[in-house]
N, C-alpha and C positions, 0 to 999 in steps of 0.2 A: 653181622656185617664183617667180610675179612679184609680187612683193608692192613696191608702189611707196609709199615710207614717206617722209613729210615733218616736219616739228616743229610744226606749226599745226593739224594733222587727220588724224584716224585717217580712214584713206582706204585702197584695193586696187586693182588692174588686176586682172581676172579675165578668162578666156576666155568670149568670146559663149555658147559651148555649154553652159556650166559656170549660167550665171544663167538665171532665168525667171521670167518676169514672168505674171500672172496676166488670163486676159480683163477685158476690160473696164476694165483700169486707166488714169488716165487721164496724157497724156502731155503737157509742155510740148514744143513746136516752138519751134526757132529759124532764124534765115539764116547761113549763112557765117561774116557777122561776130558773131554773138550776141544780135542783135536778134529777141523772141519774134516770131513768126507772132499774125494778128490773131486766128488762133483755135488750140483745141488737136486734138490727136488722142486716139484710146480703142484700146489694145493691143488687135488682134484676135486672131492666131495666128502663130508662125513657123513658115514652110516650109521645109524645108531642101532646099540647093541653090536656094534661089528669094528669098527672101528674108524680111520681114517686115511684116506685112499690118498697117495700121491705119484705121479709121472716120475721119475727118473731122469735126472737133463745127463744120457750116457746113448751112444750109438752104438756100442757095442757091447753086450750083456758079462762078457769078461771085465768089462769094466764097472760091472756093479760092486761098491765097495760095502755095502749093505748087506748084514748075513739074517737069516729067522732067526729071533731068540736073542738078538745082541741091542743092549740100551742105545739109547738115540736121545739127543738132544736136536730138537728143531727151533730156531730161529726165525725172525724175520721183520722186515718194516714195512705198514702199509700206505705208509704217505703223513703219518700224526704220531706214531708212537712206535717203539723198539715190542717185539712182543719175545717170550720164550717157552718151551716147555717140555718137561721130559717124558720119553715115552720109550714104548718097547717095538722092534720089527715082526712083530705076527707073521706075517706070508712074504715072499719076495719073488717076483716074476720075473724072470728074466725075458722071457718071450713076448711079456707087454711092458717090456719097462716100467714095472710099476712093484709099489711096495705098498702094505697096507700094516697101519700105525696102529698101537692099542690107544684109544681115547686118555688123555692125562685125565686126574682128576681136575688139576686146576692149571692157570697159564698164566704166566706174569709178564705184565705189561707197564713197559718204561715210558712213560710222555716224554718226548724230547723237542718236540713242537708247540710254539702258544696255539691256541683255536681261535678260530678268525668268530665275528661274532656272529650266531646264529639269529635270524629272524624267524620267530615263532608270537602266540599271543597266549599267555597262559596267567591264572589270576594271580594273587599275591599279595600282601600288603608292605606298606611302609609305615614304620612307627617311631617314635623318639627312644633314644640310648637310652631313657631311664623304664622303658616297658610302655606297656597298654596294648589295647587292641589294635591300635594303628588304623592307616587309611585302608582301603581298596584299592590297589592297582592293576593294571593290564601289563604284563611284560610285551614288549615287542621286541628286543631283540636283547642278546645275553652272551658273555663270553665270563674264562674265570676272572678277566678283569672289571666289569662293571655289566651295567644293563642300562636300558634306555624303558621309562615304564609309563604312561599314559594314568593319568588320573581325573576326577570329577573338580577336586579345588588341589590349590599349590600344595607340594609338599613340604617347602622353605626354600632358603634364598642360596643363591652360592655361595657353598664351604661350609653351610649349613649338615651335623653329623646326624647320617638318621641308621634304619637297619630295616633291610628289605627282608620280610620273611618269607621263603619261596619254599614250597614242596616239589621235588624230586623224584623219580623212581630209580632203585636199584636193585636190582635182582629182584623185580616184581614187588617192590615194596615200595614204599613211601617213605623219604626220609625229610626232615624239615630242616630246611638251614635257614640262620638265621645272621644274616651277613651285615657285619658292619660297613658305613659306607659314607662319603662325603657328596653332598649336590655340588654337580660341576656346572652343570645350566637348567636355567628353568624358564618355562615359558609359555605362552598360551600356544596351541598346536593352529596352524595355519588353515587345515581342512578339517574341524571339525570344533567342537565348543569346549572340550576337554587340553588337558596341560600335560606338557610334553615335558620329563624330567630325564635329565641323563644322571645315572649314579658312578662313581668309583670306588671300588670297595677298597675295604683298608684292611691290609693284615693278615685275610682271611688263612684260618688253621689249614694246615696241609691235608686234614683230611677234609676242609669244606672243597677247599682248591680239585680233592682227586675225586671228588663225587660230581661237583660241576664238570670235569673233566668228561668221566662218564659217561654224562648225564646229556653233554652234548654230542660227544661224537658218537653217542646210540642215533640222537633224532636225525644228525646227518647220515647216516651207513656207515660210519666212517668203521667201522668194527668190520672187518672184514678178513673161533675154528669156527661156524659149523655154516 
């Protein structure tokens, strides 16, 4: 798992393959040293094995500041998170305003937005701070600040500390977090014979925080290289 964790900003190295970016998105250009390019670019598609194709925002091909051969630094935000990544100019068109990127190995991405919270139903349990097997729960909806989780009897009372264990996927894998958490309400669910629990988590590590980060804005789309 590369999860690259600093004290200043929730931030990740992620694999190239792993992210994707949506057409049309638009991209800051830099040089080498980190100086922007006098114009940007616009996420076309990535090819694999080939690399990664982007539009040119220039009207006139003299103004390509873009050379083959010369490092690039590309940027950008998709609406949740700052992303970045270095790479190299392969081919440069001037005739279709277009440049095509060598694939990074990997892209780092800065959260700079909370996630609103997702509505999904995935299992889980709840168990006491001091261990065991815990209950069975339903997640219905999730953010990295708490979840709201559906169960068969109570899980305790408000302020009551318990620890939701939830399974994750990251990079096609499974990771288990096991979040600590306080009952904020509890209560019999209105439409159906089951108990509707809302939790807030407490404290959780920065890398529970960048996994749930993840973890959500993959089921939203919100990932938007390849």
């Amino acid at each position: 798992m590369d999860l690259v964790i600093e004290d200043y900003v929730d931030h990740l190295e992620i694999g190239f393959e792993q992210f994707k970016l949506k057409p049309g998105l638009e991209l800051e250009l830099h040089d080498e040293a980190g100086k922007p390019l006098p114009h940007k670019g616009q996420f076309v598609m990535a090819l694999p094995g080939k690399g990664v194709l982007v539009a040119l925002q220039v009207s006139d091909p003299a103004q390509i500041a873009l050379r083959p051969g010369a490092p690039c630094r590309v940027s950008g935000f998709n609406g949740k998170f700052d992303f970045a990544f270095n790479t190299e100019a392969l081919k440069v068109d001037g005739s279709q305003f277009t440049a095509m990127l060598a694939a990074p190995a990997s892209v780092t991405i800065n959260f700079v937005r909370k996630h609103a919270r997702t509505d999904l139903s995935i299992p889980a349990a709840v168990s006491s701070p001091r261990g065991g097997a815990g209950s069975a729960v339903t997640v219905r909806n999730l953010s990295v600040g708490g979840a709201a989780v559906s169960s068969v009897q109570p899980l305790g009372a408000k302020g009551e500390p318990v620890v939701l264990q939830l399974q994750v996927m990251f990079e096609s894998r499974k990771e288990l977090l096991r979040l600590a958490a306080i009952v904020r309400r509890s209560g019999a669910a209105k439409d159906s014979l089951m108990y509707d629990t809302g939790l807030e988590f407490v404290n959780p590590s920065r890398t529970d925080r960048l996994l749930l980060h993840y973890y959500l804005n993959t089921l939203t789309n919100e990932y938007a290289v390849i």
